[in-house]
C-alpha positions in Angstrom: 3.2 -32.5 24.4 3.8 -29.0 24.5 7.5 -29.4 24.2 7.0 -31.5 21.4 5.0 -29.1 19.3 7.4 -26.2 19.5 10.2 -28.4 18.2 8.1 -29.8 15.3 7.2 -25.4 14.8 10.4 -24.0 15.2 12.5 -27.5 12.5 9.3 -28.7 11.0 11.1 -30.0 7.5 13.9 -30.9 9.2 12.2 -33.2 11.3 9.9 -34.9 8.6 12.5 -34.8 6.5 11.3 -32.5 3.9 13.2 -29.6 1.9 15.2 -27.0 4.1 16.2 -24.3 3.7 19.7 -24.2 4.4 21.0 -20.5 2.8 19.8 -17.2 1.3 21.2 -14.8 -0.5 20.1 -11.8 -0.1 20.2 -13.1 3.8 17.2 -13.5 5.7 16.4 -9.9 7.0 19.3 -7.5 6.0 19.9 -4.5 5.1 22.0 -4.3 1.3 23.4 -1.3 0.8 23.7 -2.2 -3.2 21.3 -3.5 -5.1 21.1 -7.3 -5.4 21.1 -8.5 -9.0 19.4 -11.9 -7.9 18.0 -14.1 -4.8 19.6 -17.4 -4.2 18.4 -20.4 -2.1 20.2 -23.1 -1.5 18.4 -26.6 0.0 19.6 -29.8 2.1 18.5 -32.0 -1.1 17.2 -31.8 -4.5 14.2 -29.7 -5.2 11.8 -29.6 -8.4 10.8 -26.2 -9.6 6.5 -25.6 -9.5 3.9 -22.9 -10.2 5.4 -19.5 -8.3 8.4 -21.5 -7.0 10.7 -18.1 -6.3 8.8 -14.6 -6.4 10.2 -11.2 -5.2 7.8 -8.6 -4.5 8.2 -4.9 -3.6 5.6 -3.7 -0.8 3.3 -2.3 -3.6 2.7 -5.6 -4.9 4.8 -5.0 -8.0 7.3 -8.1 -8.8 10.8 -7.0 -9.3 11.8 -11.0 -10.2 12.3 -12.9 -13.1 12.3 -17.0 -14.5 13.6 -19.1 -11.8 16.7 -21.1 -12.8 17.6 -24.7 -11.3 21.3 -25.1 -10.1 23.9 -27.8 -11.6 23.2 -30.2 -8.3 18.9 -28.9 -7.9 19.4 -28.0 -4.8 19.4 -24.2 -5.7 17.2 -22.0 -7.1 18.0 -18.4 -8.7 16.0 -15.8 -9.9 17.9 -12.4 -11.3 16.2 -8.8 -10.1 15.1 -6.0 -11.6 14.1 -2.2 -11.2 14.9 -2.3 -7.8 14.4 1.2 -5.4 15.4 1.6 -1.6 13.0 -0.1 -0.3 11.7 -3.4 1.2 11.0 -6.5 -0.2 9.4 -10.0 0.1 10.8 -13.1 -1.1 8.1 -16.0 -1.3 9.1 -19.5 -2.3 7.5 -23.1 -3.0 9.4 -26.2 -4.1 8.7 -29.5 -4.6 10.9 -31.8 -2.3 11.7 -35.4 -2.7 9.2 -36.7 -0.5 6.8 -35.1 -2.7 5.2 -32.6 -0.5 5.3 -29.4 -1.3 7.7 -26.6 1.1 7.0 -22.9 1.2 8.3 -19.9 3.3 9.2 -16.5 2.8 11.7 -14.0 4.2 12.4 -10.2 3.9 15.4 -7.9 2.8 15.9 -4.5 2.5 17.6 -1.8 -0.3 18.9 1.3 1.5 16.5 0.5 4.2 15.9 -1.4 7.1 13.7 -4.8 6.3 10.1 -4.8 7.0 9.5 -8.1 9.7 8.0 -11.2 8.4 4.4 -10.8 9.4 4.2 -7.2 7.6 5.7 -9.2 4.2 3.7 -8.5 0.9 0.5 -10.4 1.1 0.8 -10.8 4.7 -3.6 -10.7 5.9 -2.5 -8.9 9.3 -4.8 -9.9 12.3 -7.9 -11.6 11.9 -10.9 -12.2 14.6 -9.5 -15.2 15.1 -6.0 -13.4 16.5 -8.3 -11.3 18.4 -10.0 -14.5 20.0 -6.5 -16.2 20.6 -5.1 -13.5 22.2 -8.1 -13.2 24.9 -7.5 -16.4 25.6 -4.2 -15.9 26.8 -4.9 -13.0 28.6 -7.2 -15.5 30.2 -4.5 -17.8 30.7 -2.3 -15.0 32.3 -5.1 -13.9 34.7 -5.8 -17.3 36.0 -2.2 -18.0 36.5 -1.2 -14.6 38.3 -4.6 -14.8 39.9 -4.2 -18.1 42.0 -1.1 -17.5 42.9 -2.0 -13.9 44.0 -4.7 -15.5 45.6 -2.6 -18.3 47.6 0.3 -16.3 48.3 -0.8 -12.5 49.2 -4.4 -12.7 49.8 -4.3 -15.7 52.0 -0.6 -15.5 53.0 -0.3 -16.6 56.4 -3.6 -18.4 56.6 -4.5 -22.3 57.3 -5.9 -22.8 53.7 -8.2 -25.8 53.6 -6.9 -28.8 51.4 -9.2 -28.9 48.9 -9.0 -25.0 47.9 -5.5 -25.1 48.0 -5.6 -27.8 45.3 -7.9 -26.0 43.5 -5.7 -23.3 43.6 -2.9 -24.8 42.1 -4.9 -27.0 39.3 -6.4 -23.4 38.7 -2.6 -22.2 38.2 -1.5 -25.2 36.4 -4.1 -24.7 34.0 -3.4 -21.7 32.7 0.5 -22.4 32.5 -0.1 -25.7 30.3 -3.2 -23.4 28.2 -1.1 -20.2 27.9 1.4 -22.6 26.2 -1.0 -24.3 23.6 -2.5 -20.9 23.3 0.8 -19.5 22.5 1.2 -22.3 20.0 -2.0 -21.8 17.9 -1.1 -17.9 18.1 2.1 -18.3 16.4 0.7 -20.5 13.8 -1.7 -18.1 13.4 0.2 -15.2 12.8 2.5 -17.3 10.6 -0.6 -18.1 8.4 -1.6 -14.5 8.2 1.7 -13.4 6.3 2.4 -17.1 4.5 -1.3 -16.9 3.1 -1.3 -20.8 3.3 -3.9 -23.4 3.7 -3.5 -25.5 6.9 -1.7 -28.8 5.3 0.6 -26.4 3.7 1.5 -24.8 6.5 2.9 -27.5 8.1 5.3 -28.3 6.3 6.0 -24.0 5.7 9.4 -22.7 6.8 8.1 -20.7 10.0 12.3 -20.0 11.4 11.8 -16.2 10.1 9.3 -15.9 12.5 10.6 -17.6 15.1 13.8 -15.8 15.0 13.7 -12.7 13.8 10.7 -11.3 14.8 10.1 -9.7 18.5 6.7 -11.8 18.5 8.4 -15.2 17.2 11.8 -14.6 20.3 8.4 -14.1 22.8 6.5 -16.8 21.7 9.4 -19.3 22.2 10.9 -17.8 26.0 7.6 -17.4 26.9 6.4 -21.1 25.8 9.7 -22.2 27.8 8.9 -20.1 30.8 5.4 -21.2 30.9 6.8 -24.8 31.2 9.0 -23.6 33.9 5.7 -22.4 36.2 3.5 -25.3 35.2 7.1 -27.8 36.4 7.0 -25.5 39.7 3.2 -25.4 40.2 2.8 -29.4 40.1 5.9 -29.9 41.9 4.3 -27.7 45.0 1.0 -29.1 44.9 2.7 -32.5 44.7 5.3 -31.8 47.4 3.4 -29.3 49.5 6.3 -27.0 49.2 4.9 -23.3 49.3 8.4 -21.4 48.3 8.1 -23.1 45.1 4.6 -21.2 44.3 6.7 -18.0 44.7 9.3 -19.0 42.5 6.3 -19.5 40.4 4.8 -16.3 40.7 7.8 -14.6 40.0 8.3 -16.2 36.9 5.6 -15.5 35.6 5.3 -12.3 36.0 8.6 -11.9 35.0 7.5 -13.5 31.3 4.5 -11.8 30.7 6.5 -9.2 30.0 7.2 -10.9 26.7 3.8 -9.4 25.6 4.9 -5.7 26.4 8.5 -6.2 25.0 6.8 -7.5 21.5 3.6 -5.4 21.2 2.8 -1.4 20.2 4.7 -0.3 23.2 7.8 -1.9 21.5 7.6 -1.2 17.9 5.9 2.2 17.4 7.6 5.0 16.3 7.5 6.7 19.9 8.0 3.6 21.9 10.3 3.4 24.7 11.4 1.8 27.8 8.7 4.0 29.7 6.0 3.1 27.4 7.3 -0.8 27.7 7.1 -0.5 31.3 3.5 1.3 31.4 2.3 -1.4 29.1 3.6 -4.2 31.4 2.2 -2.5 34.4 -1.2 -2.2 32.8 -1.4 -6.0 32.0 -0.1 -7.1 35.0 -2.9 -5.4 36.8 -5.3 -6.4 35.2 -4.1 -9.6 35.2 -4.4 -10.0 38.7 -7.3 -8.2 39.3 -9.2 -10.5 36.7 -7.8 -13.7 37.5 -8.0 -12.6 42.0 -12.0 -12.0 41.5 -12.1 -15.4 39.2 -9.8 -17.2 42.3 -12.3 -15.8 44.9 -15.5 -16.5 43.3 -14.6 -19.6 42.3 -12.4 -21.6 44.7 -12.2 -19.3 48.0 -16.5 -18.7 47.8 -17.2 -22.2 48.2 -14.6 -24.3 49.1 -13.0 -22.2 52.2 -16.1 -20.5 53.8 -13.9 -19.5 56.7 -11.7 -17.4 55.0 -14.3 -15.5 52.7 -14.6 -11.8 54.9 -10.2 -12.1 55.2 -9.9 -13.0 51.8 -12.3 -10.3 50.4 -11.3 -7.5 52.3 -7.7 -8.0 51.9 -8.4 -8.5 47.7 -10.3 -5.1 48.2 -7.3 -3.4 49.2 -5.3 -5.1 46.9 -7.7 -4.3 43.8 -7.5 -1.0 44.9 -4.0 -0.2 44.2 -4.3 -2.4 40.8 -7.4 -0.4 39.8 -5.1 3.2 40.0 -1.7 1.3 38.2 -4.1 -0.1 35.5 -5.9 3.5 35.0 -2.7 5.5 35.5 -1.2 3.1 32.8 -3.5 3.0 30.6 -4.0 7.0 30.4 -0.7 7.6 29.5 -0.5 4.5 26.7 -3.9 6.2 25.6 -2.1 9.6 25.1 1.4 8.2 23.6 -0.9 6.1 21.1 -3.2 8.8 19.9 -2.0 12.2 18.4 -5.2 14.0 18.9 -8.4 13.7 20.8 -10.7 12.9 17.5 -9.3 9.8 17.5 -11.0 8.3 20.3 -13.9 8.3 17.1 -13.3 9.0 13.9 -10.5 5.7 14.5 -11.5 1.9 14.9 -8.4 2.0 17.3 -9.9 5.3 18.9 -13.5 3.9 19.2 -12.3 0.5 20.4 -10.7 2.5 23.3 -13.8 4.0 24.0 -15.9 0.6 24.2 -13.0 -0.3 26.9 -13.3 2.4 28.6 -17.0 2.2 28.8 -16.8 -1.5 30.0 -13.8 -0.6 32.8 -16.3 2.0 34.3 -18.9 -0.4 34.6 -16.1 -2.5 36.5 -15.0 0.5 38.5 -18.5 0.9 39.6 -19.1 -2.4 40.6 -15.6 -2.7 42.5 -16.7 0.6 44.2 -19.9 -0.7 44.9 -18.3 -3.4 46.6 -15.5 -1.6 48.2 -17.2 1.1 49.8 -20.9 -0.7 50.6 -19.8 -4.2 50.8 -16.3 -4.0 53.0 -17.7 -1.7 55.6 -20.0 -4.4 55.9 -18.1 -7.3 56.1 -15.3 -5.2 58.5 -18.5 -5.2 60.5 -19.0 -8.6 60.9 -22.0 -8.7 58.5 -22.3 -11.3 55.6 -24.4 -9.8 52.5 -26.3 -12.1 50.6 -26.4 -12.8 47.3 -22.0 -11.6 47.0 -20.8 -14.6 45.4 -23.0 -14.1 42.7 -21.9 -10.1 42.3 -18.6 -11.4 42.4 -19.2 -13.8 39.7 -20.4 -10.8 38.0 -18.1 -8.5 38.5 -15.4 -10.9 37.2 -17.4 -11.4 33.7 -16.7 -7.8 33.4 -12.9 -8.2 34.0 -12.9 -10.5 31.0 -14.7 -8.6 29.1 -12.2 -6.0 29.5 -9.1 -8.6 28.9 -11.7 -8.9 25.3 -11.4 -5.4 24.5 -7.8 -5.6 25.4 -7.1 -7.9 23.1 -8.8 -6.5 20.1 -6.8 -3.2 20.5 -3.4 -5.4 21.1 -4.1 -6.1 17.3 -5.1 -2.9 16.0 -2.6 -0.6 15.1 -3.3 2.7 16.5 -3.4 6.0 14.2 -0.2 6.8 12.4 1.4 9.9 14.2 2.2 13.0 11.2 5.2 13.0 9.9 6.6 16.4 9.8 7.6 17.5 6.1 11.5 17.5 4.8 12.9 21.3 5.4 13.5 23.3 2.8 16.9 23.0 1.3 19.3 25.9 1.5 19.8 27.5 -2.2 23.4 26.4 -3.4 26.7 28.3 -3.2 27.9 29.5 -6.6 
């Protein structure tokens, strides 16, 4: 079903049957050193010319575009340009196709300058709360899949795990594999609708290939869809086969792909971005990945189901949390300081101040993990059995979520725009 939806995203007209696109000119995305004097498309069949069928915007909003004009055949539409200056610009389009439903899109191009992506086009709505609710739910998807596995394979490595909480261990990972993938389907349509500014039926029969190609979220969204198919095929073939190298193939895919989020996100695209900030952002994730999805894995599946192993499985997660509590602070730190220029941004920024509510809620989680770590392990290296530490755990992994919340609303906010030193002073001319 999955596999089905990304084909019917990535050709929707050409699988209904609908008008396609087949050709631009400007092309999709470049860079024209010379002013274009018009925009072209060209369909796979005859097309009928509605309200706002070809528009050209600059990013201020002002249309540079004229009357659009039919071609001898109807299968191409022209509209000639004017007042053109180096920058970028938006080409929206509607037609009416044979069928009679109506097919829409838009591209970018660029005049003397590189051309803005897609989802920053002219009208684009930029994130919503609903982007910021997607996007927790994958991180949910990504801790509970990292988590498990964590879980089965280095917690518990070496151990007789009982049946049933090893099944629940992998219908725990399987989960989140098949969910990240339908996450990651309604977040691409959703960030698809933000910059097409299209009602819902409209949308799906929209040209979405811009996104899909030549954006880095649209190249992550599909190898990460795919890879997720690959560790939910490895996943069910273990449990079904009992075959634990598989899970570790599995674990190593998946880490592998959730780099997709670092390699699309802030620590990609910003100005200062580089491999080091790329790497710090993966690293951060990752950590808190695990450590989120371990303490769901243990209070969940290991708790009840596999009493015997609850003192080896928390104290060996305790050491383990440990060293992913210092990469997630040590990365975050320095992705705090590459983000923000100054030090009043942490409030007088929605970016800054929604650092600081993380913050706030990862100290209460240090705190608790402390708590545990330094009251409850002695305890339990003891031979002692606490009361009531399910239930802390439970607790303790609400916060973890909370903080994959947080997360996600700053993966959508753009932090504060670094100064931009001013042009030097030109030299006085030679006589």
């Amino acid at each position: 079903m999955a596999a089905v939806a990304l084909v019917a995203l990535a050709v929707p007209t050409a699988a209904l049957a609908h008008a396609t696109l087949v050709k631009t000119s400007p092309s999709v995305q470049s860079r024209q050193n010379v002013a274009p004097r018009a925009v072209v498309l060209r369909f796979d069949q005859s097309v009928g010319i509605i309200p706002h069928t070809l528009e050209v915007f600059a990013a201020d909003g002002r249309k540079v575009s004229g009357a659009p004009t039919f071609g001898s055949d109807h299968r191409t539409v022209r509209v000639s340009l004017s007042g053109l200056v180096r920058a970028g610009y938006t080409v929206r389009w509607r037609v009416l196709s044979s069928d009679g439903h109506v097919a829409s899109g838009l591209y970018t191009f660029g005049y003397g300058v590189a051309a803005p992506p897609p989802t920053s086009a002219y009208g684009a709505s930029g994130p919503t709360w609903s982007d910021d609710v997607v996007r927790w739910a994958y991180f949910v998807c990504l801790a509970l899949v990292l988590g498990s596995l964590a879980m089965r394979l280095v917690i518990l490595r070496g151990r007789d795990v009982p049946e049933r909480a090893s099944h629940w261990l992998h219908a725990l990972a399987g989960f989140g594999a098949l969910a990240a993938i339908d996450v990651g389907i309604v977040a691409f349509i959703l960030r698809a609708e933000d910059a097409l500014q299209l009602p819902f039926v409209d949308l799906m029969y929209g040209d979405l290939s811009p996104f899909a190609n030549k954006t880095r979220f649209g190249v992550a969204f599909v190898a990460m869809t795919l890879g997720f198919a690959v560790v939910a095929a490895l996943v069910f073939l273990s449990w079904a086969f009992d075959r634990l190298p598989l899970l570790c193939v599995a674990f190593a895919v998946a880490l592998g792909f959730t780099s997709g989020l670092s390699l699309s996100g802030h620590s990609a695209v910003e100005p200062n971005a580089s491999w080091l900030s790329q790497l710090a952002d993966f690293a951060h994730l990752s950590a808190a990945s695990l450590w989120a999805g371990g303490l769901v894995s243990l209070a969940l599946v290991v708790w009840p189901l596999a009493p015997d192993l609850r003192r080896t499985a928390f104290l060996n997660f305790s050491r383990l949390a440990t060293v992913l509590v210092a990469v997630l602070v040590l990365a975050g730190t320095y992705l705090s300081i590459l983000r923000l220029p100054t030090v009043s941004d942490l409030w007088t920024t929605n970016y800054g101040r929604t650092l600081l509510v993380k913050i706030g809620i990862v100290c209460v989680a240090l705190g608790w993990g402390a708590l545990h770590h330094f009251v409850v392990r002695p305890r339990l290296e003891r031979g002692d059995m606490p009361g009531g530490l399910r239930r802390s755990l439970v607790g303790e992994s609400t916060i973890a979520l909370a903080v994959l919340l947080v997360a996600a609303v700053l993966v959508n906010s753009a932090p504060p725009p670094r100064a931009v030193a001013g042009p030097t002073q030109a030299a006085p001319a030679s006589k």
